[in-house]
C-alpha positions in Angstrom: -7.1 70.8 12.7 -8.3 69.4 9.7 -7.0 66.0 8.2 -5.9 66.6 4.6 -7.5 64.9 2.5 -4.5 62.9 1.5 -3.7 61.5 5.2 -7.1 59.9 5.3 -6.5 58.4 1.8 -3.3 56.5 3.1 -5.6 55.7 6.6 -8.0 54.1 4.7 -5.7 52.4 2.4 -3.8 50.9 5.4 -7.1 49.3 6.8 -8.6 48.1 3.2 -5.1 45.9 3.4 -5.2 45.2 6.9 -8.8 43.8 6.0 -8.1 42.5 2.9 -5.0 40.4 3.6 -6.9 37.7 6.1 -9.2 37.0 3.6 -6.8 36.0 0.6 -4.8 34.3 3.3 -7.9 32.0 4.0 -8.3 31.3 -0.2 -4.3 30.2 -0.5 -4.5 26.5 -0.8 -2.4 24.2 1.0 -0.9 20.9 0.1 -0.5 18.3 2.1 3.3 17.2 2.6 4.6 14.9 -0.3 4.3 11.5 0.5 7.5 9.7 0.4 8.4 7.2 -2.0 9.6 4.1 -0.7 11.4 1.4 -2.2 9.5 -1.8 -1.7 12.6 -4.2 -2.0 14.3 -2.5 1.2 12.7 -1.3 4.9 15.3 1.5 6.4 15.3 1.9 10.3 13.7 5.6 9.2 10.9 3.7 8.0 10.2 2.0 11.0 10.5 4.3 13.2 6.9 5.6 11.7 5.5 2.6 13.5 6.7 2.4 17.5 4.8 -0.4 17.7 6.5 -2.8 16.1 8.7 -5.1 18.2 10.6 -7.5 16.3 11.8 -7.9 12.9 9.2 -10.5 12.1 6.1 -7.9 13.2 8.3 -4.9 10.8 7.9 -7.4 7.6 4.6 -8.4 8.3 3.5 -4.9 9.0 5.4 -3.0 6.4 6.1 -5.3 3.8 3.9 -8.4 4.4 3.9 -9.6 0.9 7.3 -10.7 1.3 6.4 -13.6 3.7 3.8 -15.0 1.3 4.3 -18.3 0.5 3.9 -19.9 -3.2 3.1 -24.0 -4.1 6.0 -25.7 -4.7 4.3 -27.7 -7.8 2.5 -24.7 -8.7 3.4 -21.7 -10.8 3.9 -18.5 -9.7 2.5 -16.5 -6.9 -1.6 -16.5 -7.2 -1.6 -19.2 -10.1 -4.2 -20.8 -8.3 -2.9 -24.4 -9.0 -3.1 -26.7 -5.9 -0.5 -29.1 -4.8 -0.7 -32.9 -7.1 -2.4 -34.2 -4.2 -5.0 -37.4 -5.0 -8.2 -36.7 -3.8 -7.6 -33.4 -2.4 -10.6 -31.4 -1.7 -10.6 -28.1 0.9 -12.9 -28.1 3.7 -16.1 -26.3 2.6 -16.2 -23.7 5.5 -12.4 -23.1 5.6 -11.4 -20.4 3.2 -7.8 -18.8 3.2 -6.0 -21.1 5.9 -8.4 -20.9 8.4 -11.9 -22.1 9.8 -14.2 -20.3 11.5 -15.4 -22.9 13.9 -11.6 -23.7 14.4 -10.8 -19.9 16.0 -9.7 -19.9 19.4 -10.9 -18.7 22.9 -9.9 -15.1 21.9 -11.5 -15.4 18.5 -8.1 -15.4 16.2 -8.2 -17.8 13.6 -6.8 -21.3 14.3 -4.2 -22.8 11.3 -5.8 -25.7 10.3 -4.3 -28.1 7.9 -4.1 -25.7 4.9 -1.9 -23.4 6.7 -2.2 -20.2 6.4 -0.9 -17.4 3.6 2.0 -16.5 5.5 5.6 -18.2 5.6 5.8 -17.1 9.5 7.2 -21.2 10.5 5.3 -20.4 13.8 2.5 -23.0 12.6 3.4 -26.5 12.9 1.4 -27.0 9.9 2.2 -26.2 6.7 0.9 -26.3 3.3 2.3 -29.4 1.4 4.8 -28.1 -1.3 5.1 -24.5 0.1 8.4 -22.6 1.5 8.6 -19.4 2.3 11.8 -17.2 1.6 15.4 -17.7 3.2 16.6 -15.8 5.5 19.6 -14.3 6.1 21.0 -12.4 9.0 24.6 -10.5 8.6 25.3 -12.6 5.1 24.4 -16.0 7.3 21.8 -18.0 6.5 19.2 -18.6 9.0 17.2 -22.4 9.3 14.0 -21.0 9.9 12.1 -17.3 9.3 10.8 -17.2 12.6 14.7 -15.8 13.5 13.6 -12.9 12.6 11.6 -12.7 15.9 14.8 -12.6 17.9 16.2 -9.3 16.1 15.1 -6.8 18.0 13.5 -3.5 16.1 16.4 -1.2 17.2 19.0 -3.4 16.0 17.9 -3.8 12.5 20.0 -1.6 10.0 18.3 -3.2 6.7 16.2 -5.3 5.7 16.2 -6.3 2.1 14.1 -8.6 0.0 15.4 -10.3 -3.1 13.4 -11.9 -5.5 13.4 -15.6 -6.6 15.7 -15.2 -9.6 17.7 -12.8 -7.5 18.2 -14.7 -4.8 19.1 -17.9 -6.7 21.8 -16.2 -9.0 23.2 -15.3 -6.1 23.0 -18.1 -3.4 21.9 -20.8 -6.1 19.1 -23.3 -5.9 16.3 -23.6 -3.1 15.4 -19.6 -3.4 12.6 -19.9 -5.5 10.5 -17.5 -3.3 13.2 -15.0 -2.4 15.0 -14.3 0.2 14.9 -11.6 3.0 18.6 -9.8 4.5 18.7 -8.7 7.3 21.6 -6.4 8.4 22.1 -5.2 12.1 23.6 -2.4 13.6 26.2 -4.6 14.6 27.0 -5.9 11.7 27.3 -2.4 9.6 29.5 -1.2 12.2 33.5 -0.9 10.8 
């Protein structure tokens, strides 16, 4: 028997789409998943779980957002003013550049604080810059002597971590926050 002539129409009309469909599949373009917005005064425990290697609370603020631990001149203006503490005679080092000196880096090649400390209000180094604080901390509404607490606080204990600004932070604790200060909440502490 004869194919009509209608019957082969519809066959080849079945394999010109079967043929034709990979091909405008390959031209559809496809966008890459929406970054997500993220607030830069608060760290979530969803944000940090995009990092697993983060230990402490310290390494998640450092890591994630690191320019809250920068540390500002106390007789100084703002943040990157450039103005250097009312020392006499104070002169940097010639080879030591940001807080550290080359020929002063240890056995494993990390840099060495030397006497200009280093960028970072981490209260690790016994050094410090003259004039500088870092920001208070505060752990469950208490506040905290020093920042390097946050070491202790463990990354799956943290339930926020919040930064408030100078102003911020001295409207509502009063004088002495002039760079910020950083909340932490734990799980604990959320918990009714």
């Amino acid at each position: 028997m004869r194919p009509s002539r209608w019957t082969s129409l519809a066959l080849a009309a079945i394999v010109a789409t079967v043929l034709v469909t990979p091909v405008r599949a390959q031209n559809v373009e496809i966008k890459p998943a929406a970054k997500v917005k993220r607030d830069k005064y608060v760290i979530l425990p969803d944000e940090i779980a995009e990092k697993p290697d983060l230990i402490n609370a310290y390494d998640v603020v450092k890591v994630l957002r690191g320019q809250w631990l920068r540390i500002t001149r106390g007789s100084g203006g703002g943040l990157g003013s450039g103005s250097m503490p009312a020392t006499a005679g104070y002169k940097p080092p010639a080879k030591c550049d940001q807080g550290t000196c080359p020929e002063a880096s240890g056995s494993s090649g990390t840099p060495v604080p030397t006497e200009h400390g280093t960028p970072y209000a981490d209260n690790t180094s016994t050094v410090s810059t003259p004039g500088a604080a870092g920001p208070v901390l505060y752990i469950n509404e208490v506040k905290q002597e020093e920042l390097s607490e946050l070491r202790n606080i463990r990354v799956a204990d943290i339930a926020e971590i919040r930064y408030l600004t100078g102003n911020i932070a001295a409207g509502r604790y009063g004088a002495g926050h002039e760079n910020g200060a950083i909340m932490l909440k734990t799980v604990m502490y959320n918990k009714p």
